[in-house]
N, C-alpha and C positions, 0 to 999 in steps of 0.2 A: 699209278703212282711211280714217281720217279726211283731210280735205284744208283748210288752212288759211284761212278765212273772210276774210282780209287779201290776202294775197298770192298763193291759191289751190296751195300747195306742198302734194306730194301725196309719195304714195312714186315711185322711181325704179328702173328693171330693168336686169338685164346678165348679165352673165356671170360663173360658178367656173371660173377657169380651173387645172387640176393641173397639176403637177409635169411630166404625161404629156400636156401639153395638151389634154387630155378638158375637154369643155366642159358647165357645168351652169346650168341658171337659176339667177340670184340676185334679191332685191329689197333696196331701203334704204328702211326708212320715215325720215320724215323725224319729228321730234321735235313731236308736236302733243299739245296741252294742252288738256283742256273746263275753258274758265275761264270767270267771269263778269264781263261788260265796261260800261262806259257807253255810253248809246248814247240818243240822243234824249233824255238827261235820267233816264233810268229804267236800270236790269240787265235784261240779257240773256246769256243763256249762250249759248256759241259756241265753235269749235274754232280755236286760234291758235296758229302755232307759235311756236315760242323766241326765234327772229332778232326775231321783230314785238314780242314781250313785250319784249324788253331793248332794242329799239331807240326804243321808246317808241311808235309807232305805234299802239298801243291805254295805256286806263286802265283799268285794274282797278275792280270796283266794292265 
């Protein structure tokens, strides 16, 4: 799974918990995007999540 070039958000683990409380592994990826960015004047493709794209943190190229 990819991990976010910006912020370094990656995916995150836990737990299924039932009804019967039987416990099972879970993951949440987190929502990352191969975009391409500005960077030193020139594009660069890179993985960046959603939070960084709308919070402005990166330009799009």
């Amino acid at each position: 799974m990819a991990k976010c070039a910006i912020c370094e958000k990656g995916a995150h683990f836990g737990n299924n918990v039932s009804h019967s409380h039987r416990r099972s592994s879970k993951m949440w990826k987190s929502n990352v995007k191969s975009v391409k960015v500005k960077v030193d004047g020139g594009a660069k493709k890179m993985y960046v999540c959603t939070s960084c794209l709308r919070s402005g943190k990166v330009e799009r190229a």
